[in-house]
Structures are given as C-alpha cells and as structure tokens.
Residue frames as qw, qx, qy, qz and C-alpha x, y, z in Angstrom:
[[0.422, -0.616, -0.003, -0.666, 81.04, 176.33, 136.54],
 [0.153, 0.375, -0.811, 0.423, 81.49, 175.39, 139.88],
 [0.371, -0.288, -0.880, -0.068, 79.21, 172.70, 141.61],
 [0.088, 0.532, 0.837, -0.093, 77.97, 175.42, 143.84],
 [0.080, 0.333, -0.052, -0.938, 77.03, 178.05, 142.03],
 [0.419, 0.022, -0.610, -0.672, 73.63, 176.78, 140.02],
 [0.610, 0.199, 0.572, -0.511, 69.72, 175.75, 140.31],
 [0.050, -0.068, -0.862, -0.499, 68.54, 173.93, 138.13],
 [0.484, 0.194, 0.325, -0.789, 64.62, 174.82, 136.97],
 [0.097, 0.125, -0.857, -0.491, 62.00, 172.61, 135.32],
 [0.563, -0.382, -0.308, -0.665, 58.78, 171.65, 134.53],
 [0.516, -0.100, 0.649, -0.550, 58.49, 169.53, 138.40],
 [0.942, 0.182, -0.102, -0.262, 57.55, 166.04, 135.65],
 [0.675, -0.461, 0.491, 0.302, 59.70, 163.12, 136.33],
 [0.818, 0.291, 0.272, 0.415, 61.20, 163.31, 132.79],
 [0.103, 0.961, -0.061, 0.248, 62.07, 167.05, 133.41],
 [0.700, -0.497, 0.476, 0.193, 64.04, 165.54, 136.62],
 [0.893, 0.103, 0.308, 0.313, 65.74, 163.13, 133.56],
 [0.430, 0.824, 0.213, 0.302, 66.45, 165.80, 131.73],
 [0.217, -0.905, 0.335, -0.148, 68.54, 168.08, 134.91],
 [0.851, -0.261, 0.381, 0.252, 70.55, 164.40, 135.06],
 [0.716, 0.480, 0.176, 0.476, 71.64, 164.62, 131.33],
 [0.119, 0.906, 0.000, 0.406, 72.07, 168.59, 131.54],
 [0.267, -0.853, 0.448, 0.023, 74.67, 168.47, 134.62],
 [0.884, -0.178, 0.383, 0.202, 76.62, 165.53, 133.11],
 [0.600, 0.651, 0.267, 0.381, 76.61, 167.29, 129.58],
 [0.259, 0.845, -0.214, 0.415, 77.74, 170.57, 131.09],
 [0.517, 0.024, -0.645, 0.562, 80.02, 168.98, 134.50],
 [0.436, -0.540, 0.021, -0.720, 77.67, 170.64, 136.61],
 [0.425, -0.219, -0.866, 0.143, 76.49, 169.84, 140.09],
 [0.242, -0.526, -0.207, -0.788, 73.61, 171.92, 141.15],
 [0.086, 0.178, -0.657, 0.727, 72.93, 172.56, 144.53],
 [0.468, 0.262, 0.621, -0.571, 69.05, 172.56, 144.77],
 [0.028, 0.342, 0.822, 0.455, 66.10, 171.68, 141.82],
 [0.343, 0.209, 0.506, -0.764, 63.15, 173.68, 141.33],
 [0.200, 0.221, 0.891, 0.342, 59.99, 172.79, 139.75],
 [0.253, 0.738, 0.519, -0.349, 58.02, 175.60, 140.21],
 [0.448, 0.812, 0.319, 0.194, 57.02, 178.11, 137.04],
 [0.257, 0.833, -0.272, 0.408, 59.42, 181.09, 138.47],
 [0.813, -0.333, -0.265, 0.398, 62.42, 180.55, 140.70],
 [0.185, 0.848, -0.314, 0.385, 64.41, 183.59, 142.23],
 [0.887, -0.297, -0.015, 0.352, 67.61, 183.19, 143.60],
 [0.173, -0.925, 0.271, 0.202, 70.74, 184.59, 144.33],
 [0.272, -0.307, 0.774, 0.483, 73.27, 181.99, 142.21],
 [0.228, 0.143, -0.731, -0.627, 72.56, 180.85, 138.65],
 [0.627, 0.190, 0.652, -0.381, 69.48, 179.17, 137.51],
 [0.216, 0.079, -0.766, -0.601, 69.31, 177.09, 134.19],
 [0.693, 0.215, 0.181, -0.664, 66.28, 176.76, 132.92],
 [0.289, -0.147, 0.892, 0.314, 66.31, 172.99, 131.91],
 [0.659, 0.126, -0.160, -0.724, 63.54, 172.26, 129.13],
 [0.787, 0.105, 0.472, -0.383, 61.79, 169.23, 128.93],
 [0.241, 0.617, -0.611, -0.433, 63.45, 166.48, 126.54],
 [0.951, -0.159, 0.192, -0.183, 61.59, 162.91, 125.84],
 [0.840, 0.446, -0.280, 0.131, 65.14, 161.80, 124.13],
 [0.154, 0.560, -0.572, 0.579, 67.18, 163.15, 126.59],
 [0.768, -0.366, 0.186, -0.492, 64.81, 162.02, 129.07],
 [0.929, 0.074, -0.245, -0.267, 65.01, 158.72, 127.37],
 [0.531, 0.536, -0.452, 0.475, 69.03, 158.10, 127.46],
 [0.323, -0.476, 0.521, -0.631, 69.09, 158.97, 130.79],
 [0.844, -0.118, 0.302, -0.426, 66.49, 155.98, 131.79],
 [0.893, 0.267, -0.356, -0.073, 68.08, 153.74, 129.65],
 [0.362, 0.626, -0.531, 0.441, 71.44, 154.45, 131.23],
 [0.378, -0.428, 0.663, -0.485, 70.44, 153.72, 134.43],
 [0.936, -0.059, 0.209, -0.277, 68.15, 150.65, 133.98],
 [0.790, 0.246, -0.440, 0.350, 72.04, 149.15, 132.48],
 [0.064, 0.512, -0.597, 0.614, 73.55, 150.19, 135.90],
 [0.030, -0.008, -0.989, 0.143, 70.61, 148.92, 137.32],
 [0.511, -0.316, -0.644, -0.474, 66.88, 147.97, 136.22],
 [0.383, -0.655, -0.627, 0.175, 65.55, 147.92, 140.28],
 [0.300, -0.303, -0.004, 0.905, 67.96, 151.25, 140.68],
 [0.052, -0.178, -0.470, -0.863, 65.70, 152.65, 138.16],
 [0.375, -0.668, -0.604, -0.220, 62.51, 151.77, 139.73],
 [0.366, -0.712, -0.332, 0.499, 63.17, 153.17, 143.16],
 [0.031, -0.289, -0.119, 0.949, 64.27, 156.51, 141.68],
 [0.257, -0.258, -0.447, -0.817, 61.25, 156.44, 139.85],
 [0.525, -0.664, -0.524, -0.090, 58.48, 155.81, 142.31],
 [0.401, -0.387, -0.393, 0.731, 60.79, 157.63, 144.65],
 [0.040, 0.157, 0.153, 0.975, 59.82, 160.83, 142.45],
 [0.356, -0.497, -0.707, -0.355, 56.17, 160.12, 143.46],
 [0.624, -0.178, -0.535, 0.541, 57.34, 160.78, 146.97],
 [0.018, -0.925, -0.076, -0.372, 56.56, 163.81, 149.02],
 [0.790, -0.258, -0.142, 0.537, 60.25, 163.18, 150.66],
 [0.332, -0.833, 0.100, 0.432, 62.06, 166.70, 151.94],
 [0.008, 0.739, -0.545, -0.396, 64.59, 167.98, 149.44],
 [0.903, 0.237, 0.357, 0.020, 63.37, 164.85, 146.93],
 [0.646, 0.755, -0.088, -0.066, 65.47, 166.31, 144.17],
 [0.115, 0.790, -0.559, 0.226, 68.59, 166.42, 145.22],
 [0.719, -0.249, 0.648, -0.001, 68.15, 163.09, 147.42],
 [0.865, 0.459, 0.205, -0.016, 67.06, 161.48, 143.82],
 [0.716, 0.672, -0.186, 0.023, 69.95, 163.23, 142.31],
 [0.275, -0.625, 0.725, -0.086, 72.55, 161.87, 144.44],
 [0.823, 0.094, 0.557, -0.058, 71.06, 158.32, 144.12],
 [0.788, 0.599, 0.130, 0.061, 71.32, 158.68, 140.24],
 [0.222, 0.782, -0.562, 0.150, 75.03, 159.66, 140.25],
 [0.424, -0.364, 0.826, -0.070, 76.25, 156.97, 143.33],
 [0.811, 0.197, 0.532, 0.144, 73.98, 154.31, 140.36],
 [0.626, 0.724, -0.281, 0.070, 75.97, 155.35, 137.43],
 [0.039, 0.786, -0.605, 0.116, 79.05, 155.63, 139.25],
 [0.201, -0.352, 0.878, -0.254, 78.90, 152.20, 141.30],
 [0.356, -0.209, -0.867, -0.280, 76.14, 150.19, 139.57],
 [0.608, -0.472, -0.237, -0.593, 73.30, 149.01, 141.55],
 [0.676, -0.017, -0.668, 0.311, 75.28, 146.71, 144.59],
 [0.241, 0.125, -0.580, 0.768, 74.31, 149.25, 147.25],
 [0.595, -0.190, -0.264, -0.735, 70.77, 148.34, 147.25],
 [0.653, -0.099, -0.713, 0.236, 71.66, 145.44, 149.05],
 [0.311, -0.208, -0.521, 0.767, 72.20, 148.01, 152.11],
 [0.193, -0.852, -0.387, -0.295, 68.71, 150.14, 153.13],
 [0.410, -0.783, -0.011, 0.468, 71.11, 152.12, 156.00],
 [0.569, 0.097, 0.200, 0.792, 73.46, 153.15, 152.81],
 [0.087, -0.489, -0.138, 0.857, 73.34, 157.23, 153.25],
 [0.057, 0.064, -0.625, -0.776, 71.95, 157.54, 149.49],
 [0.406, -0.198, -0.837, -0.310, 69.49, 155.00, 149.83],
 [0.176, -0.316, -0.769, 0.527, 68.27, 154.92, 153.15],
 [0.224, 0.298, 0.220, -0.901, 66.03, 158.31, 152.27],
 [0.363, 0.108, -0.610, -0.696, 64.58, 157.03, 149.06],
 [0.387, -0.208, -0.887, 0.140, 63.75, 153.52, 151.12],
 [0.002, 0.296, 0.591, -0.751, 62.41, 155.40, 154.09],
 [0.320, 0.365, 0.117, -0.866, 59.65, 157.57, 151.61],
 [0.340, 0.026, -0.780, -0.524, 58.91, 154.86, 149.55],
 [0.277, -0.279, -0.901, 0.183, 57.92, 152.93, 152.42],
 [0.136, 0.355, 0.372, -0.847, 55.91, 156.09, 153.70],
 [0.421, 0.224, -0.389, -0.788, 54.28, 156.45, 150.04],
 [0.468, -0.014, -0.786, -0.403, 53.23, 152.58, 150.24],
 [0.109, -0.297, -0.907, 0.279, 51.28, 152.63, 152.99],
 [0.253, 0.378, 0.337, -0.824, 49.73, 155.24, 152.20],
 [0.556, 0.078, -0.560, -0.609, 48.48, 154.06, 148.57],
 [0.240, -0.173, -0.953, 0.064, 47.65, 150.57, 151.13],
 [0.004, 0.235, 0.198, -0.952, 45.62, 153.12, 152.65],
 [0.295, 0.382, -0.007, -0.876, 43.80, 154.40, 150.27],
 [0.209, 0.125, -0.904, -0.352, 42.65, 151.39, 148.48],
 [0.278, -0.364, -0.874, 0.163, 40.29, 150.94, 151.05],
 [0.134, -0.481, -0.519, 0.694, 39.59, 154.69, 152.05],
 [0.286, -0.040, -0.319, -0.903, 38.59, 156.80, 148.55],
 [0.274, 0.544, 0.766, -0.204, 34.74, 156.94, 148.40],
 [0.040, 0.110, 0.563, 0.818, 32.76, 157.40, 145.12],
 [0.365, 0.313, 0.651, -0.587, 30.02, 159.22, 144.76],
 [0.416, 0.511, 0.570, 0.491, 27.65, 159.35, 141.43],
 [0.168, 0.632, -0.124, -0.746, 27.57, 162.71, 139.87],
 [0.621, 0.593, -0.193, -0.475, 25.13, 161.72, 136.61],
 [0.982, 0.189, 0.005, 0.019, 26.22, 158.01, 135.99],
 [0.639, 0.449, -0.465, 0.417, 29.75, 158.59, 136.43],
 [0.793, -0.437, -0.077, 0.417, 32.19, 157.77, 140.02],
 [0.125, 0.846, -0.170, 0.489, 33.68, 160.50, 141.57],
 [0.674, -0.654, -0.281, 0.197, 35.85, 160.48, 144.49],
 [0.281, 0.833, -0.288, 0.380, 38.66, 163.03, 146.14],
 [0.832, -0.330, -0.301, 0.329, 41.57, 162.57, 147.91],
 [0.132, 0.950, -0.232, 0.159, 43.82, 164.81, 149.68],
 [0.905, -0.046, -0.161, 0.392, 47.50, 162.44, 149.99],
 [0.033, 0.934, -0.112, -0.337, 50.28, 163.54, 150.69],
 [0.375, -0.207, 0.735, 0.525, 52.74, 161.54, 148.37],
 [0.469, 0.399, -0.332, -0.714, 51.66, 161.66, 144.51],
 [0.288, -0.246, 0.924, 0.049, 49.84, 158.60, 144.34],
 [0.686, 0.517, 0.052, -0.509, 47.30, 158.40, 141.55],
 [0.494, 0.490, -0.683, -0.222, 49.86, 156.89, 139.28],
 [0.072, 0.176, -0.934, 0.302, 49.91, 153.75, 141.99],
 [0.363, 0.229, 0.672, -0.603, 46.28, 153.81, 142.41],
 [0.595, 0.299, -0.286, -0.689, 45.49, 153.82, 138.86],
 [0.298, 0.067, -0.940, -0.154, 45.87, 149.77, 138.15],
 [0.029, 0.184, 0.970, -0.157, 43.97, 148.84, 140.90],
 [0.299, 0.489, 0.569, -0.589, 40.97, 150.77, 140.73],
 [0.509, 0.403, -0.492, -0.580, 40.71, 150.63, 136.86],
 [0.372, 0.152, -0.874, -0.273, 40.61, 147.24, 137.43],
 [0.104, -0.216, -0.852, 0.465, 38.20, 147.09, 139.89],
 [0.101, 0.606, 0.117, -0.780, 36.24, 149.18, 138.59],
 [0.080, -0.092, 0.635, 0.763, 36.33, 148.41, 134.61],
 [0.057, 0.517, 0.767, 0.376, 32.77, 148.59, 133.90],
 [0.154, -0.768, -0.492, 0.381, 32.33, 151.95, 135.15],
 [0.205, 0.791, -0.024, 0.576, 33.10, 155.69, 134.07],
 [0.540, -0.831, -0.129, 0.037, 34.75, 157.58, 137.40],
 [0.177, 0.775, -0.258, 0.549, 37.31, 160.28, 137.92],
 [0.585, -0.669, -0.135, 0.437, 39.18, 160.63, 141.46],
 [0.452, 0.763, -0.050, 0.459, 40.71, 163.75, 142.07],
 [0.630, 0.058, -0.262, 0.729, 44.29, 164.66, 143.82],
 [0.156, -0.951, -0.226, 0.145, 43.22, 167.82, 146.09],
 [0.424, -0.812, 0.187, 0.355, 46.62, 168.39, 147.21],
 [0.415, -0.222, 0.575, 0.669, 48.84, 167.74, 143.59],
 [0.434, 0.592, 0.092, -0.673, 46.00, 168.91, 141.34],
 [0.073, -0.201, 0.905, 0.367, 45.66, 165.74, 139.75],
 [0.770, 0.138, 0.238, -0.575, 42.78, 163.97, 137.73],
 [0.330, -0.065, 0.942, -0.016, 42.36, 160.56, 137.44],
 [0.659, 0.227, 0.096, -0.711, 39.78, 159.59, 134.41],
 [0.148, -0.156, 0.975, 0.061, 38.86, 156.36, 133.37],
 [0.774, 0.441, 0.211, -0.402, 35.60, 154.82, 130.94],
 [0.737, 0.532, -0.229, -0.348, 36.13, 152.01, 128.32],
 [0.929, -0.104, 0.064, 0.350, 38.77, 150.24, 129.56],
 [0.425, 0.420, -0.129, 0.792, 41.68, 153.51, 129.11],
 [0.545, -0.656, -0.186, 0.487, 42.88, 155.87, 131.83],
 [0.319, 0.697, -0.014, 0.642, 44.19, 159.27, 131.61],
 [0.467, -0.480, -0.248, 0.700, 46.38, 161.17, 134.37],
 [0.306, 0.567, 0.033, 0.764, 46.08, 165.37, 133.76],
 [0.218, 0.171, -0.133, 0.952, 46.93, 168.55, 135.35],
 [0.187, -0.759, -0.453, -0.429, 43.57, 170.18, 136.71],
 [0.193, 0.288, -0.211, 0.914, 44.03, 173.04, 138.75],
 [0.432, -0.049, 0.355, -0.827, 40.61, 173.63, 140.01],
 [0.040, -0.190, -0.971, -0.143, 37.35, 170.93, 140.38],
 [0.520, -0.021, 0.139, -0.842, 33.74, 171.90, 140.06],
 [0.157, -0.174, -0.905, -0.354, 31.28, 169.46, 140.88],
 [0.496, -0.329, -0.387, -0.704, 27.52, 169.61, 141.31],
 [0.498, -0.386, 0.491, -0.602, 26.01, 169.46, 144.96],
 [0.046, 0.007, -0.981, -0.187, 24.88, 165.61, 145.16],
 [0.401, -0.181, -0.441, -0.783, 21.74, 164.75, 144.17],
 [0.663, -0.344, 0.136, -0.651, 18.90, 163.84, 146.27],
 [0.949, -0.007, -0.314, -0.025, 19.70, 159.79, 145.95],
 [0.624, 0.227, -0.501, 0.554, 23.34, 160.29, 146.41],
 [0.162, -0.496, 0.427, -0.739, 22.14, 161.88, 149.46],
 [0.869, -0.293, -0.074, -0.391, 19.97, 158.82, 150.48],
 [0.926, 0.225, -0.278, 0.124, 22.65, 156.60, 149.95],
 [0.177, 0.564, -0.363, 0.720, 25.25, 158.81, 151.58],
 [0.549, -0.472, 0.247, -0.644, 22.79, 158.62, 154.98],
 [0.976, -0.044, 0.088, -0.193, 22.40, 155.04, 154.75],
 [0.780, 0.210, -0.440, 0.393, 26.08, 154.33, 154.35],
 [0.163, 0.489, -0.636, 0.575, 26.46, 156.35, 157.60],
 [0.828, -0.242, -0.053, -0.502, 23.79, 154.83, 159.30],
 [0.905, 0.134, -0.327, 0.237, 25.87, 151.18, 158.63],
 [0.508, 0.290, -0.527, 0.617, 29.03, 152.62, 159.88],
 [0.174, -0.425, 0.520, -0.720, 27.42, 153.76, 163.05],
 [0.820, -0.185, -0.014, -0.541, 25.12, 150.87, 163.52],
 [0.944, 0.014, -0.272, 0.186, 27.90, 148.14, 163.59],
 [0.055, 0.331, -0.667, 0.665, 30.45, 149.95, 166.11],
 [0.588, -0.581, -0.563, 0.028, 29.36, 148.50, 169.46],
 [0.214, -0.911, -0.003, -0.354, 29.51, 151.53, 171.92],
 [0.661, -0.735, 0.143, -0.054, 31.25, 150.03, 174.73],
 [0.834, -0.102, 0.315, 0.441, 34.21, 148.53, 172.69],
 [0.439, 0.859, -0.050, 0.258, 34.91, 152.02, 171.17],
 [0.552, -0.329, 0.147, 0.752, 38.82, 152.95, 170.83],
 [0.253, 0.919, -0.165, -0.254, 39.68, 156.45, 169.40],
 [0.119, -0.633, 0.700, 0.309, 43.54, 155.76, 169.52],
 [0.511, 0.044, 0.847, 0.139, 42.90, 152.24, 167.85],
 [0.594, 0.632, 0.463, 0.180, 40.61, 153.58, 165.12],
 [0.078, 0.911, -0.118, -0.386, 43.14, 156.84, 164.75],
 [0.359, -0.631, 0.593, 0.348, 45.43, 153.95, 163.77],
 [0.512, 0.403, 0.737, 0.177, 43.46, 152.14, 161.55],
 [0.276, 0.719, 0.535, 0.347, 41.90, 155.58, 160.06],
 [0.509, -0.147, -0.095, 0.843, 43.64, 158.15, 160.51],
 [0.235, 0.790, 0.470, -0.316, 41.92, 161.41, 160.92],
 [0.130, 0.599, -0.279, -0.739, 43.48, 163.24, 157.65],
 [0.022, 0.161, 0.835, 0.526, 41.85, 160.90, 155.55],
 [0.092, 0.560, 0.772, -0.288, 38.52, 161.55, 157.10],
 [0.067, 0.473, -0.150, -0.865, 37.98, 165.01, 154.92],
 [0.320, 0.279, -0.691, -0.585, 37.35, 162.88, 151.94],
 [0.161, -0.228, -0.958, 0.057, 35.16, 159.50, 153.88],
 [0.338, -0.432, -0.442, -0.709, 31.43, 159.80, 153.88],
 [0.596, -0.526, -0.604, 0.057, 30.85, 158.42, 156.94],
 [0.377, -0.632, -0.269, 0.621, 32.58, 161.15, 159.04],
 [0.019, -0.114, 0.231, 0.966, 30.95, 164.09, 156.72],
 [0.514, 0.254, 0.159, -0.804, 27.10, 165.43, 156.45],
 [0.571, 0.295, 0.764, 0.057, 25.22, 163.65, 154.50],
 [0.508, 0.759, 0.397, 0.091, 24.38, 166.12, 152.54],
 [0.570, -0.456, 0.292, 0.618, 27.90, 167.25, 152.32],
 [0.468, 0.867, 0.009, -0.167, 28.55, 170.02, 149.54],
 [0.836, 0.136, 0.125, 0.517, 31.75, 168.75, 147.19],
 [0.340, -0.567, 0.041, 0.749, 34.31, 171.67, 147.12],
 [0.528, 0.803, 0.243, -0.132, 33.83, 174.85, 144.55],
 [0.344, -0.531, 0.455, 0.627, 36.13, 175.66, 141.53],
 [0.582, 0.647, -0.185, -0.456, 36.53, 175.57, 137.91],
 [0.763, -0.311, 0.524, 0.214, 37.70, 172.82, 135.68],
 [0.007, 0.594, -0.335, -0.731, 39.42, 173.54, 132.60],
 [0.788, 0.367, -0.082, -0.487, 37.79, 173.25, 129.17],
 [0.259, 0.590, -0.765, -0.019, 40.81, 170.33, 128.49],
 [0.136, -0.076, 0.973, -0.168, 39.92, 167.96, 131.01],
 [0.510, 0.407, 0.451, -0.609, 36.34, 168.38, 130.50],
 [0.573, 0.597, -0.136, -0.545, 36.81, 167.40, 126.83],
 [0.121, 0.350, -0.928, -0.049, 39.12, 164.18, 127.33],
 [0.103, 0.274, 0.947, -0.130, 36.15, 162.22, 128.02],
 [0.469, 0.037, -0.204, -0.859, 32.86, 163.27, 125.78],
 [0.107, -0.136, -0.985, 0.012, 29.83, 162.13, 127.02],
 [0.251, -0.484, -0.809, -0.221, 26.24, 162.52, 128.45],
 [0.508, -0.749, -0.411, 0.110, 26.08, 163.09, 131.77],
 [0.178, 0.767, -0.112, 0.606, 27.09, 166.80, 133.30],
 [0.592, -0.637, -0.302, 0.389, 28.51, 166.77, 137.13],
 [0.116, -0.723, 0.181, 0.657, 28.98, 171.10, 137.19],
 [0.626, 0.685, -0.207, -0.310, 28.66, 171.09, 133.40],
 [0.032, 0.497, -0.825, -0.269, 31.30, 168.57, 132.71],
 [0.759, 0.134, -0.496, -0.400, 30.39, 165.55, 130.31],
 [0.778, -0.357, 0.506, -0.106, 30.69, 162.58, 131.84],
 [0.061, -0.463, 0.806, 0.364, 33.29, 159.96, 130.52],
 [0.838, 0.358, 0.274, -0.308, 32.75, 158.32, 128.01],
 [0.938, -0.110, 0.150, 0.292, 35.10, 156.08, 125.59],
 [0.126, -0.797, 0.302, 0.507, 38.34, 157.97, 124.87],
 [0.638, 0.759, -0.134, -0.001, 39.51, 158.33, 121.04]]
C-alpha cells in the first residue's frame, strides 16, 4: 500500500500509539494522519489498529536500545497537547530507529524541535499547577479540578501523592476527562466522562471566604499590576482557584460512572460517591 493512502485508528492511549509503530513497520506502511477518536470517516483507508501490551511492549523496548532519553521524550511528548502530535511523534520514532538517538544533541533538528518546543510548553504548565490546583473537602476526602491543556495528571501524580500521603483526594482533568484518585499510599489514573459533586458544605464555605479574605487582604492596593499578576496567574487557570470564584461557588453538574465510584470504597459520599478509601 502506498504511504499515502491510509489512517491509522486507535484507542488515543499511548500504547495504542505503540501499537500504529509496530503495525506500519509490520505491514511497510506510512500513514498519513492518526486518529484516536471512537469513529473516523475518511476518504482513504483506515486500519483499525487494536490495542497490543506485547506489541506495545517490543516497540518500547526497541526504542529505549536506539535510545533510552529518545524514549522518554516520545513518551511525555504523548502527554502533549502539540498540533498534529501523532504524526510529529511518529516521525521522531522512525528518524530514532533509523539513526539512533545522536540528534538529540540538536533542539533546532526538524523532528525534534516540535516535541522539545511542547514539552517545554507541557512543563510549565505542570510548574504551574503545583502551586495553582485547590482542594476542597467533600466528606473527609480532597477534591480539586483542573482544566489544562496538555495531559498532565500523569506528571502531577508523584508530587501531590506525596505531598499529600496522609490524605484521601481525587483531582479531576475537566478538559481530558481524567480522574486522579489516591488514599493509602496507591494512586489510580481512569477515564471519567462526567463529575458529580455535592454543593460545598457550609464549612467548606467558611473556609472558602476566609481564604479569599487572605488573598485580598495581603495585595496592597496601590502596588497592584494586572499584566504582572496575568503573568504570574494566568487568567485560564482562574476557573478552577478559589480566590477568584464565589465563595459559595457551586462545583460543576454531571454523572460519574458506577466504575470510578467503586475503585475506592469508603464512607464518605461527595454526590453519592464513597469516598476513598484503601484500594485492594
């Protein structure tokens, strides 16, 4: 088949990606775009690639012998909310098979230079957010939402499990319909489509006042900057920060599915869901 006459579909998980590597190598393919959504119409071919953890595997191995940093960057690059990610990624993973890992040395190399450019876009924004999620309690357990735009839960999970280890508390991914859960000292990443939580409760509304209170009681009036705090805090995080949102701010409505709501049995109910408690 000629290189362009084929999409290549999958499940949008980075081992599905591994998987469209193996599949155009196995059949000499070179597929013009990647999709990742459920249905894909198009006017040229589309293989449907399925999800393989062996095939997956092979693949990863193969590169981390070509080259073991070459592997990281396309893997955090997949995190990326970089323009045509697939197709950058799968160039990168062909020029490191073919030529090893010696054009990492060069961040302007055409391959590289895109991966480099959205990594560096993805890590300031997890530097970001380290400092900007806010939790609130919903029934003894830490809740917060974010709305990124790179997929960074997986990069945010170390530090705030570890900062955090004596707690129960969820953050959830607005914009990738991730959930983040975490109680006992274990972590789980899943899929949730929709989030229901319970209005906050009368405390978390004290507490909620009295953290904006602080933040407006220690600006000094005359030494406000907008542009200076737009750079520090950018206003698309502010959606998710208590201090620039009612106090008695209502959490967004939806449904969460009986799955996540059962990966952590526990006590407490924010919107009927147990609270976490120690995973099995």
């Amino acid at each position: 088949m000629a290189w362009d006459e084929v999409i290549y579909q999958y499940d949008g998980s980075f081992e599905g990606f591994l998987c469209c590597i193996y599949e155009s190598y196995i059949n000499k393919e070179f597929p013009i775009a990647f999709s990742g959504d459920e249905e894909c119409f198009s006017l040229y071919a589309v293989r449907c690639v399925i999800t393989d953890a062996d095939h997956a595997r092979r693949v990863m191995r193969g590169l981390e012998n070509r080259s073991a940093s070459g592997a990281n960057v396309l893997r955090r690059a997949f995190l990326t909310c970089m323009e045509d990610k697939e197709a950058h990624l799968y160039a990168f993973a062909r020029k490191l098979f073919s030529q090893g890992g010696a054009f990492l040395k060069n961040q302007s190399d055409e391959v590289y230079h895109p991966l480099a450019k959205a990594i560096r876009h993805m890590n300031g924004e997890v530097e970001k957010l380290r400092g900007f999620v806010r939790f609130s309690d919903y029934g003894g357990v830490l809740g917060a939402e974010i709305e990124p735009k790179n997929r960074v839960l997986p990069l945010l999970r170390s530090h705030f499990c570890n900062r955090c280890a004596n707690e129960a508390f969820f953050i959830y991914d607005r914009t990738h319909k991730d959930l983040l859960l975490y109680s006992g000292g274990r972590s789980r990443i899943l899929r949730v489509d929709r989030l229901d939580l319970n209005l906050p409760g009368e405390e978390e509304v004290h507490y909620r006042a009295l953290w904006k209170r602080f933040y407006e009681t220690i600006a000094i009036k005359e030494r406000i900057n907008p542009r200076l705090q737009d750079t520090h805090m950018p206003k698309r995080y502010r959606n998710t920060m208590t201090e620039f949102l009612p106090a008695d701010h209502e959490c967004r409505k939806s449904a969460i599915p009986a799955k996540a709501a059962a990966a952590f049995p526990g006590s407490a109910a924010p919107g009927g869901i147990p609270a976490p408690g120690t995973l099995r």
